[in-house]
N, C-alpha and C positions, 0 to 999 in steps of 0.2 A: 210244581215244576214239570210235573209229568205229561202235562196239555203243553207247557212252551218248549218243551224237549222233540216232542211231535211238529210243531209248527216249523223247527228251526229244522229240522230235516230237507223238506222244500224250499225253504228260505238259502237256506248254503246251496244246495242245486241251481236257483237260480241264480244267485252270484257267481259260482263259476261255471256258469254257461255262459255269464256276461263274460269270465276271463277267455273263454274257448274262445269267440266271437271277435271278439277284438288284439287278444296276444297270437293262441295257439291253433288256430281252426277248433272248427265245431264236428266235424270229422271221427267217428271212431268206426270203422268198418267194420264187419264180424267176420267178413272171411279172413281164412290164415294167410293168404297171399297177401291179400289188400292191408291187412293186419302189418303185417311183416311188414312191405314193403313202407309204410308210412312209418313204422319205427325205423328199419334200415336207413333209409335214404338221408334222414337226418343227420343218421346215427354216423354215415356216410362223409355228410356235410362237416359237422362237427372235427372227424380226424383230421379230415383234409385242409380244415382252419389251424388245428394243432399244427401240424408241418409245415405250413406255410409261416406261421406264427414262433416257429421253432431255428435254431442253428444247423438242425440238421440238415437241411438240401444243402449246404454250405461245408459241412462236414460230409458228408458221401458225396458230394458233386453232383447231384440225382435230384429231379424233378425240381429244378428253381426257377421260380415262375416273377418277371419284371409284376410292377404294379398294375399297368394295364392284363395283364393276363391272367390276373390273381382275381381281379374285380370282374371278368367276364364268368369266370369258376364260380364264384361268390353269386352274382346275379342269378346264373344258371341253375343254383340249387332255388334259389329266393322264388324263380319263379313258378316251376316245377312244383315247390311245396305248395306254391299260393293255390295252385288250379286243385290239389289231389287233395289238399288237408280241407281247406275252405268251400261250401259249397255254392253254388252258380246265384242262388234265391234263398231266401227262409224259409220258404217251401222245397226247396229240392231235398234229396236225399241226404243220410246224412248215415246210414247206415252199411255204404257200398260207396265206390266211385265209379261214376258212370266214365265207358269209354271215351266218351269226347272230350271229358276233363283229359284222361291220359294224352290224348294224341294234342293238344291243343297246350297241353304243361310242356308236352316232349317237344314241340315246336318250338314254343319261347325259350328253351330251354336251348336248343343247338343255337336261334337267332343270336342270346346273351352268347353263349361260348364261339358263335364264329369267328369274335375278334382272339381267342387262345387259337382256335384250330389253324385260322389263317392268316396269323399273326405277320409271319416274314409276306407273304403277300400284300396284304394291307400298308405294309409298312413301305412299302415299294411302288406306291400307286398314291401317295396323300393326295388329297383334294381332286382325285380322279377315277371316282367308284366304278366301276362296271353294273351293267344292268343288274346281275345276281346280288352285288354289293347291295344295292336301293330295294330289292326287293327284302329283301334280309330284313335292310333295316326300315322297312316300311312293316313287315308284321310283326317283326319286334314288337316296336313303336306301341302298337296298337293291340299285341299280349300284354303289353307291358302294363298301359293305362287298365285292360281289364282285370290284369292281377292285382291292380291297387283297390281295383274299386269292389272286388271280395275281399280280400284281406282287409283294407282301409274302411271301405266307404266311397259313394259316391263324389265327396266333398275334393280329396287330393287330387280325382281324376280329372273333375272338371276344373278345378284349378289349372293345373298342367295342359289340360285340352286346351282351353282359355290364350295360356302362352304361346302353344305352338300355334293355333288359331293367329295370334297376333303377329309373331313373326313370317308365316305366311300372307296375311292379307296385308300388310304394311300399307300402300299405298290408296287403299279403300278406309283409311283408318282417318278419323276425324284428325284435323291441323294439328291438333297440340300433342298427339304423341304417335302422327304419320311418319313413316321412314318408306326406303324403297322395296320395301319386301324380300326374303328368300326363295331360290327358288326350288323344286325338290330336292335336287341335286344338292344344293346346297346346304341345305339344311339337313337333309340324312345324313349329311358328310357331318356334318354338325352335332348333333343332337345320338349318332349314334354309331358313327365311324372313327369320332377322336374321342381327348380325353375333356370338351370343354361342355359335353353335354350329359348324360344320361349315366359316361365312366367317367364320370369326374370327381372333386374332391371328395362328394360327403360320399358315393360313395367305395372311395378307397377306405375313406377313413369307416365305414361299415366294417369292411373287408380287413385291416389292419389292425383296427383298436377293438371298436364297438361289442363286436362278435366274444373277443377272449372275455371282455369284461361280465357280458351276460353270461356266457359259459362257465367262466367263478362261479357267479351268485347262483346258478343252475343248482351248481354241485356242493355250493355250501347248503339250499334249501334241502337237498335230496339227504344230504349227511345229518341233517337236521338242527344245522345253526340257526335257522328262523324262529325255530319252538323255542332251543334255549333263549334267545335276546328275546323272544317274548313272556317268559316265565323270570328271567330275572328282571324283567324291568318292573314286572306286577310284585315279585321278591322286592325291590327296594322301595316300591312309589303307592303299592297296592292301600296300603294302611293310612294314607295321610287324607284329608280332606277331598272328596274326590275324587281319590288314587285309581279307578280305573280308568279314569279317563286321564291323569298325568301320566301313568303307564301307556296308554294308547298310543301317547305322543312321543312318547320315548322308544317305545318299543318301533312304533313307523319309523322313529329317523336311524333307528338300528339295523332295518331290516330293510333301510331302503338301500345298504349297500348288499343287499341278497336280491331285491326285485328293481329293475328299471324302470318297471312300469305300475303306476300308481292306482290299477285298477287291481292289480296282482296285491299289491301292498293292502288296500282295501280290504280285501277278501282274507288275507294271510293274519292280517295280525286280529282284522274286526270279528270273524267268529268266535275272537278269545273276549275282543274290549268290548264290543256292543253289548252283548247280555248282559255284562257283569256293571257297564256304566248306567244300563237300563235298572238291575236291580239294587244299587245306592239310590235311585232319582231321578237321572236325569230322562226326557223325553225321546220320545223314537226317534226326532228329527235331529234333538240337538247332540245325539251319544252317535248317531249316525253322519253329523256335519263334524266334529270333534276329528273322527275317524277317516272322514275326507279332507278336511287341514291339514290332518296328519302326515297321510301318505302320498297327499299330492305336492309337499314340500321336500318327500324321502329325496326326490331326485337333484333338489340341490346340495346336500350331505355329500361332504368330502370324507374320505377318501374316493369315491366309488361315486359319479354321478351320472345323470341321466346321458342319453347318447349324444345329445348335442355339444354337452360340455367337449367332447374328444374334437367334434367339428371344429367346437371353439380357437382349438390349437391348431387347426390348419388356415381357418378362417383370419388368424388375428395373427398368426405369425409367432406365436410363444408358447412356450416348453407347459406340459401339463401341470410337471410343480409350480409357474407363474398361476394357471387357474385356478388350481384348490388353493393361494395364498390371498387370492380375489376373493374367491366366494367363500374362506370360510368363516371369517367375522358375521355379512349378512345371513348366512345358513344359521349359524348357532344361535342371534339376538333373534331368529327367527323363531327358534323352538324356544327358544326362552321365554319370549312371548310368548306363545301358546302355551303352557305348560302355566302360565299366571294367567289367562282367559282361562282356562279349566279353573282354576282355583276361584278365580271372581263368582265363575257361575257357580260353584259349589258353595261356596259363602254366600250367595242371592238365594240359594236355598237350603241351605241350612244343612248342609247333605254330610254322612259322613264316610270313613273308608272302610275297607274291610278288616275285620280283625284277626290279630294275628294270632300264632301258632307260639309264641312265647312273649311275655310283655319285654319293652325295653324302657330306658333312660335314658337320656340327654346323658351321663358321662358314658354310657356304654357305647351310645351312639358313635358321640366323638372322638372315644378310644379307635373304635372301628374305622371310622374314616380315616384316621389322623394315619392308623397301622396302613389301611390300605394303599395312602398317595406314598408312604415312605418306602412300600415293595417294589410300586410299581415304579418308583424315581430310582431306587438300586437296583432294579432289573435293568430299566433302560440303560445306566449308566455300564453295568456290568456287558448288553451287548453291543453298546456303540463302541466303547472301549473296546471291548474283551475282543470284538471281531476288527477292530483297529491294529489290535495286538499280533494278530494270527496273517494277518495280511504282512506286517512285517518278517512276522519268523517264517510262516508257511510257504510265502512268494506265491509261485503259480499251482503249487496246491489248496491254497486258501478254500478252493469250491469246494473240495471234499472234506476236509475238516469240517467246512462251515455246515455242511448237509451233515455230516455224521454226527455232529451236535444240536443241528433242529432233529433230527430222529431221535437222538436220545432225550430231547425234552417233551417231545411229541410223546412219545410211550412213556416218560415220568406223569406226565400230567391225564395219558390215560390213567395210568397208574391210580392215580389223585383221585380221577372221576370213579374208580370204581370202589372208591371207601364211602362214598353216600349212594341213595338207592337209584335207578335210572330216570331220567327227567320222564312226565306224564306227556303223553302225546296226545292225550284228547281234548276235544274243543271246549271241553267245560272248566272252569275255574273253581270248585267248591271252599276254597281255603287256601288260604296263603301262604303260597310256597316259605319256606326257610330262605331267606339268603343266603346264607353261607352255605348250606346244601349246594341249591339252585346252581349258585355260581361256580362252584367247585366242581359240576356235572360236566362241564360244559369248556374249562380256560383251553381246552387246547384245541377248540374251533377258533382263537385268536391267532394262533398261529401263522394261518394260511395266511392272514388280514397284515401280519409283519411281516411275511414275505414280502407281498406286494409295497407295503410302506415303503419298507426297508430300500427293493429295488429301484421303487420309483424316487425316494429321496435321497437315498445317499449313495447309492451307484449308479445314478442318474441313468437308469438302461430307458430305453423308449415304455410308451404306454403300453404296447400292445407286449415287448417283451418282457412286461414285469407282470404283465398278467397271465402270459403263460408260465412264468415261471410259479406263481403263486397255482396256476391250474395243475400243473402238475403236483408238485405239492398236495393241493387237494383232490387231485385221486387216488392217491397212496392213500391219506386218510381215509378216503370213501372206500378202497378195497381193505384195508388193516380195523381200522378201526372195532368191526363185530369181530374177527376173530383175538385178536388184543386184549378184549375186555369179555370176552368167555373166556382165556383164557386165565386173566387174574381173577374171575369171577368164579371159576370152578364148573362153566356152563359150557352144554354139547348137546349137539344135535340142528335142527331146523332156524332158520334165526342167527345164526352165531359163526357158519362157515364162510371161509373166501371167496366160495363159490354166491354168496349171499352178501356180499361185499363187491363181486365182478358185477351181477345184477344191479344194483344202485347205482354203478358208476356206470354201464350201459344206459340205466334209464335217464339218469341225470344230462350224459350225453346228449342226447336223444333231446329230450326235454329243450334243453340249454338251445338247441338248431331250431327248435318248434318254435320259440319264443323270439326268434331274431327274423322269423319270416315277413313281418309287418314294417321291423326295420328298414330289410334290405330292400325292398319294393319299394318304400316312403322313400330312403334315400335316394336311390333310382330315380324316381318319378320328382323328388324335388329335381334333380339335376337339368330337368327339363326346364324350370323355371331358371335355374342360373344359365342352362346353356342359352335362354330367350335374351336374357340381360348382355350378356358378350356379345349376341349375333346382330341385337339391334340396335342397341346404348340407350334402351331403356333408362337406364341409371341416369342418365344425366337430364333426359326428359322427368323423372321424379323428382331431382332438386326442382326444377323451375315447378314442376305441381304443386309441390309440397310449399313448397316459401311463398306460392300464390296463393293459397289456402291458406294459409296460417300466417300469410303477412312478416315471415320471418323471428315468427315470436317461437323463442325454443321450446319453453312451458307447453303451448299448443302446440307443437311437431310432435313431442314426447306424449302427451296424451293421444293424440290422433296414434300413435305409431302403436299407444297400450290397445286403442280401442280395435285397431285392424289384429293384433296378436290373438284376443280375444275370442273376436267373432271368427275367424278362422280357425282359431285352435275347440269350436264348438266340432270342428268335422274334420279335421285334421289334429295327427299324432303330434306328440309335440315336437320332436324332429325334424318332422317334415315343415309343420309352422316355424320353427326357428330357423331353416334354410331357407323360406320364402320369402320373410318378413326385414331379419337380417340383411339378406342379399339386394332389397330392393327399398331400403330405411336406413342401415347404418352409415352407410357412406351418406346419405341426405344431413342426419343428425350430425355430423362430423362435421362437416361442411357448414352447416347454418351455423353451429356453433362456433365454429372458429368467426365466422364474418360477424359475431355476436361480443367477440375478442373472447369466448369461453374454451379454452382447450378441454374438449373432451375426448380421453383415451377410449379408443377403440371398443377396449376389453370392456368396458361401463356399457359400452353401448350395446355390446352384441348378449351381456348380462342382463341388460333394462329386457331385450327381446325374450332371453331365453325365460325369465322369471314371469311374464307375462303367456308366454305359452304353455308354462307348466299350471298358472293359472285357471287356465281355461277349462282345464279336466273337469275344474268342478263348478262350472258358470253354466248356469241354466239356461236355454231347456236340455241342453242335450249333455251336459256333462257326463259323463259312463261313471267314473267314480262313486256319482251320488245315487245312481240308477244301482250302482252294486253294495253301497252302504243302505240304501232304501229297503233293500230286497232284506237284509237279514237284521237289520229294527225294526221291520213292519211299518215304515216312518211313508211321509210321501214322500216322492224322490225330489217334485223342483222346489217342497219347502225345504227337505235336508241339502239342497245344491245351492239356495239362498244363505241358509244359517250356514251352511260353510264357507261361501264366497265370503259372508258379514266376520266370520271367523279368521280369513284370510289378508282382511283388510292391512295388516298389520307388515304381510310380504307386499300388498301390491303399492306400500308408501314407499319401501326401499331404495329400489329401481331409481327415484324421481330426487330418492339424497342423496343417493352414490354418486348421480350424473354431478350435481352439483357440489357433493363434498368428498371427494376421491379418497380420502383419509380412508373412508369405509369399507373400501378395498384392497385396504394397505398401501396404497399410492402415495409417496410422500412425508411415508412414517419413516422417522430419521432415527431414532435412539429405542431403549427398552422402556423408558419413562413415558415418551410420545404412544407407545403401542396400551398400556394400562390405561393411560390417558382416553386416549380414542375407544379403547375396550369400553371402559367403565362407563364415559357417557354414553354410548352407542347402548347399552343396555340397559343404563336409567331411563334411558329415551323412549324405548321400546316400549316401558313395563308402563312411563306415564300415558304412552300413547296408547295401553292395553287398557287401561285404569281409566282413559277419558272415554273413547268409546264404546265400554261395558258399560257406561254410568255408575260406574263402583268402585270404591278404592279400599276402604276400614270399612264405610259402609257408603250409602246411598249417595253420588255426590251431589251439589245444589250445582244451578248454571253457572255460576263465574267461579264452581274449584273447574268443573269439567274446560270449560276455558285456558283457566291458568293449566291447568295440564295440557291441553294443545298448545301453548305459548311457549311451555317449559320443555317441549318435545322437538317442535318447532328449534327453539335455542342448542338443545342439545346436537341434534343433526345438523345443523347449519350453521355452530359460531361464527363461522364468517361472512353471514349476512349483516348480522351487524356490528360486528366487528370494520366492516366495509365502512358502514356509515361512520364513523367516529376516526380510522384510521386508511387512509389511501392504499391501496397494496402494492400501487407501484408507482413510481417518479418517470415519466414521460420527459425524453427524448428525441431531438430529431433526428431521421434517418440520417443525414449526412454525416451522423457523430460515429454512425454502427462501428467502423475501423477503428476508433481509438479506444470506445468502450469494452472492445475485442480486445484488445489490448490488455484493458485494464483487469479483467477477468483471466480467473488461472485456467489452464489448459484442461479440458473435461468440466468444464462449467455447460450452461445456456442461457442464452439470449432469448427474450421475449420478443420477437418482431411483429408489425403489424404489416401487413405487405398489400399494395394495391395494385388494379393491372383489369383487363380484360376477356372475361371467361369466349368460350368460345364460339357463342353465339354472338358476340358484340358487347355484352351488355359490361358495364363496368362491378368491379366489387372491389371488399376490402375482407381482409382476416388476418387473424393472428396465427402465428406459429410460433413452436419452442424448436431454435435450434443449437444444438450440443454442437459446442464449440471441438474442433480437432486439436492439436498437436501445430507448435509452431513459434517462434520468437517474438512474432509482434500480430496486431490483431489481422493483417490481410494474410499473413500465413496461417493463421488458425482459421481465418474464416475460408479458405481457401482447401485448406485439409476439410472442410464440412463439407465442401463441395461448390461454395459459389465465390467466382470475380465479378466483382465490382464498377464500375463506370460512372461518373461522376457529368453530368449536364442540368445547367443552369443552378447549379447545387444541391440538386434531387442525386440519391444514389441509388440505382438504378444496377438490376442484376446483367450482368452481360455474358455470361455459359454459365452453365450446370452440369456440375458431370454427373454420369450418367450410372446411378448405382450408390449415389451420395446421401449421408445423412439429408441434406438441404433439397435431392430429388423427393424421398420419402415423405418430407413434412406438405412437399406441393409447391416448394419454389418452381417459377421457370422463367425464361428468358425474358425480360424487360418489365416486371414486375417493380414498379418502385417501394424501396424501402422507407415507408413512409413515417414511424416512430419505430424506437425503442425502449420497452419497458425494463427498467431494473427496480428489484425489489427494495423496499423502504425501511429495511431491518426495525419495524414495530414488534410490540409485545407477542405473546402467544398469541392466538385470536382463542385459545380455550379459556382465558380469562375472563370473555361473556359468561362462563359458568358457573360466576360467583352470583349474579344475580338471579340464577338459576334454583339456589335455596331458597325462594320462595318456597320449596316444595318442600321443605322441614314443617313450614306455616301449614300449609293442607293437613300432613300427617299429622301434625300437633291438634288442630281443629278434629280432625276426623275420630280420631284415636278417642278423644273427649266424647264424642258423640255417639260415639258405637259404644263404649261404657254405660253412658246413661240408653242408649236404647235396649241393652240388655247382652244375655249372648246368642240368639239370631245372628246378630252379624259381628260374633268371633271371627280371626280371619288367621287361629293358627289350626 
């Protein structure tokens, strides 16, 4: 061990200088100035997010900044950092910053803040910049794109260049997506004087959400929740067939609510999993792709997910608890899957786990578990209750009670952590932790994580306020916590003071601002591509692309739409790819599919995008992830980027069911029976479609089980494919009925309508829409409440207004659209009844189970 203890030295170096390079700059100065000033300025950044993200400007009436003026402050530090932390070349220095980074940060820096500085002027002059204005935002502009392309990469700049490029040369631009062009004027005013280009949504939503949420996870890694969720996951998974590589998977989706970014995640949990899934067996590539699956999936893990997800809720129009209620069925059968491909490979070779520190039994096991879900179901009960109770009696002191009993549980369960010995903080694994130790180290870093729950689900406060509130929170722990536990510990001196407590939560700071520098630049810089889309109607030139290319077939839009996520997200963050992609695809796939009569919700759609750019991290050649898992298994990096992509197969089918089976996203799940329901297959599904692609199930399968496991996978994700074939799902009516069928439905129903009419270029179409019936006594007052009247010629019924702001504007009614059928549902069976033919899959395991018996135990599979 004493030669790979040495090799793994430089092997972790180079992994996180892949993290430097791509999260936090590669930057460390040695002078004390330059030193300073690059922890400072963050450190700078970071409070100034606190306040703004806080009640107080609002309590003191002092420094309260509108949203445009908050995202110029925001930008300002983003850019600053990009010039001073990151350097110009791979070759430049990296040891000092040279003056021209200073002056050339400090420039972009006043450009992004002129809209706070001259905010009431600006606002006084729209659509009429002065010459200072264009010059402004003309070197902006062009810091801006160079800040991206150190911090990023060449890839987002030329993208954005690309855009602005297009919106200027419009009229030189080939027939099918010529427009009249911008002209400076116009487009400075655009792109970097309003809020429709560069301050625009994604990023406010930086500036408001994005920011606190990395700033948590900053401060939970610095307190050192990442060690514990990585020592307890090897605690419960370490010993089982395979177990460091089940812990890898576990331990990433743990910690991917500490890291945003999946190259952090790589490096954070792989210095513990790779060596130790290297010494059970597995290969450099395949313990290194394991660990890239892992953590390039952290970001769709709810509570806490990647940055887009926050975009998501501005982009789609719904509450962040609607998003984690979305994604977190596909998150979970996601790791679930992986966690059974680690076990198939680990049964392909015979591998076993590590052993433990005390044996156990199956009744101990279960006692254990059984104890564990019953604490944790009386704890929950006791604080949804208990703080239900307190809000009654306490009224408007509720916040202090309720803090003066997270404090005193906070210090009990110090308390707790300090009757076992303190969690190991080194990168080696040599023996497996205790559980019950492990875990008991460590419960009152969950804390922080119920604040945030708590906020954001049951006192519905905003994203970004429940995650300051959860930040404050965790810097009390991060200053209390060393002196708390010297003090039950009986310990003094160096290590153990508050002043060693102020430090962590300085650096965490600090850290937390370093880490969002890539964000705020990519969001920035996508905003160029949205602001391209509003200035030209691109967008509506992509439907006619896209439906001419793909002939209107959804299957191929949705694949085209995975392949550009892809190739894009090889050089672009994923963020930045899900504002490009999204912005200029979901409204396409929305569209075709409705004139396909398929209603597809938004939220599926801008989720098919986002799961596809989170993909990409580890899609060769250029994946980073696999480049920083390569680096510390000595593996190669584009065969560990393949074995992981082949590892991933299993998130990149999702996407392509959800569109088509909404269930998956909790869409349309009616009762507690229907949600088991959908759980349960949703995850047999998974594990057959894990089982058909390893070629493994009990043991090796032949071609027609691997088959029937695609068929049976197939069935499970899509009952209602054939379900379709056997039962119609809906009885077709003629529009002219729409009024009485109104009628006949209760008030807060909808209608299925097919609506036909004249897009705006001439050409004709047809689609379907769902519209929610309003409030009314008979059907033209309900339909009426939805927002459209009716007109009746030659017996066609025909829309004649739309009000403006209506359920009926929203779905894409408008004026002279005919209503050309009406679908109502044909009250058939379940359609999960196709999942009785589904136990074929008893017949496989009964066969297989047979057969791995007679071939011996090689291919045991507990």
């Amino acid at each position: 061990m004493a030669q790979d203890d040495k090799q793994a030295v430089p092997d972790l170096q180079t992994a996180e200088a892949i993290i430097a390079e791509a999260d936090t700059g590669a930057r460390a100065p040695k002078g004390k100035l330059p030193k300073a000033l690059l922890f400072g300025i963050p450190l700078v950044w970071s409070l100034f997010q606190l306040w703004y993200s806080s009640p107080l400007p609002f309590t003191f009436n002092f420094f309260i900044l509108n949203d445009t003026e908050a995202r110029a402050i925001h930008l300002a530090f983003s850019i600053l950092l990009a010039f001073i932390a990151y350097p110009t070349f791979r070759s430049s220095p990296r040891d000092y910053i040279p003056v021209q980074d200073w002056i050339v940060g400090l420039v972009g820096a006043f450009c992004a803040a002129y809209l706070y500085i001259f905010y009431a002027e600006l606002a006084d002059r729209p659509g009429n910049p002065t010459n200072v204005d264009l010059v402004v935002a003309v070197t902006g502009m062009a810091i801006l794109l160079e800040a991206t392309r150190r911090a990023l990469g060449p890839p987002l700049m030329v993208v954005a260049g690309v855009f602005m490029l297009y919106a200027f040369a419009g009229p030189w631009m080939p027939d099918v997506i010529a427009h009249k062009g911008a002209s400076l004027t116009k487009g400075m005013g655009h792109y970097w004087l309003s809020t429709e280009g560069v301050f625009g949504i994604a990023l406010g939503v930086s500036t408001s959400m994005v920011f606190m949420f990395v700033l948590f996870g900053s401060l939970l890694e610095r307190a050192g929740a990442g060690n514990y969720f990585i020592r307890v996951a090897f605690a419960a998974m370490g010993h089982m067939r395979g177990g460091p590589a089940k812990a890898a998977v576990v331990s990433s989706a743990l910690t991917g609510m500490v890291s945003g970014s999946s190259i952090a995640n790589v490096v954070t949990t792989g210095t513990f999993t790779i060596p130790l899934m290297r010494r059970v067996g597995f290969s450099a590539e395949k313990a290194g792709a394991v660990e890239v699956a892992s953590s390039t999936n952290g970001q769709l893990t709810p509570p806490i997910m990647g940055a887009a997800a926050f975009l998501m809720v501005e982009y789609v129009g719904i509450s962040y608890i609607e998003v984690i209620k979305h994604a977190f069925l596909p998150a979970l059968i996601s790791y679930i899957a992986l966690v059974y491909i680690v076990h198939l490979e680990a049964c392909k070779l015979n591998l076993k786990g590590l052993p433990r520190r005390k044996p156990s039994n199956l009744l101990r096991a279960l006692t254990s578990f059984l104890f564990t879900v019953l604490v944790l179901m009386v704890l929950t009960a006791v604080v949804y209750y208990g703080l239900g109770w307190i809000k009654t009696v306490a009224g408007e002191a509720t916040l202090w009670v309720a803090s003066a009993l997270l404090v005193a549980a906070y210090i009990s369960l110090v308390k707790l952590a300090c009757t076992v010995p303190e969690l190991d903080t080194s990168h080696e694994i040599t023996e497996l932790p205790d559980l019950k130790e492990t875990a008991t180290a460590g419960y009152y870093f969950l804390l922080p994580v119920v604040v945030l729950i708590w906020s954001l689900t049951v006192e519905r406060l905003s994203p970004g306020l429940s995650a300051f509130w959860a930040t404050v929170f965790m810097m009390f722990v991060l200053l209390t916590q060393r002196p708390i536990k010297a003090f039950f510990r009986g310990q003094t001196g160096q290590g153990h003071t508050l002043r060693d407590g102020f430090d962590d939560l300085l650096h965490g700071l600090s850290e937390g601002a370093r880490n969002m520098i890539g964000i705020g630049v990519a969001t920035a810089a996508a905003g160029i591509v949205v602001g391209t889309v509003t200035l030209t109607g691109i967008g509506l030139v992509m439907t006619e692309f896209v439906e001419f290319i793909s002939g209107g077939n959804l299957p191929l839009i949705l694949l085209f739409t995975a392949m550009i996520s892809l190739i894009l997200g090889m050089g672009l963050p994923t963020t930045a790819n899900y504002i490009v992609v999204s912005t200029l695809m979901a409204p396409v796939i929305v569209t075709l599919g409705a004139e396909q009569g398929l209603i597809v919700p938004l939220v599926a759609v801008h989720l098919f995008v986002f799961y596809f750019g989170i993909l990409a991290d580890d899609t060769p050649p250029v994946g980073l992830a696999a480049f920083a898992a390569a680096a510390i298994s000595q593996g190669d990096p584009i065969r560990t980027g393949i074995q992981g992509f082949a590892y991933d197969i299993r998130t990149a089918i999702l996407p392509f069911m959800f569109i088509f089976n909404t269930e998956l996203l909790m869409i349309g799940v009616e009762d507690p029976i229907h949600v088991v329901v959908v759980i349960l297959g949703a995850v047999i599904g998974m594990l057959t479609f894990a089982a058909a692609t390893q070629g493994w199930f009990f043991t090796r399968n032949r071609l027609w089980e691997t088959l029937a496991l695609l068929l049976i996978t197939f069935t499970l994700f899509r009952p209602g494919f054939w379900w379709d074939q056997i039962y119609p799902p809906f009885d077709e009516h003629p529009g002219s009925e729409v009024v009485q069928l109104a009628a006949a439905q209760p008030p807060g129903s909808r209608l299925r309508l097919t609506v036909a009419g004249e897009k705006d270029s001439g050409k004709a179409f047809r689609k379907t829409v769902i519209l929610p019936l309003g409030e009314g006594q008979d059907g033209k007052a309900r339909l009426l409440a939805a927002g459209i009247e009716l007109r009746e010629e030659n017996g066609k019924a025909l829309i004649d207004n739309v009000v403006f702001g209506s359920p009926a504007e929203k779905t894409g009614l408008d004026f002279d659209q005919e209503i050309v059928k009406v679908q109502m549902p044909t009250g058939r069976p379940a359609k999960q009844w196709v999942f009785v033919p589904a136990l074929l899959l008893g017949l496989i395991v009964f066969l297989q189970k047979a057969r791995a018996r007679r071939q011996g135990p090689a291919t045991a599979t507990v």
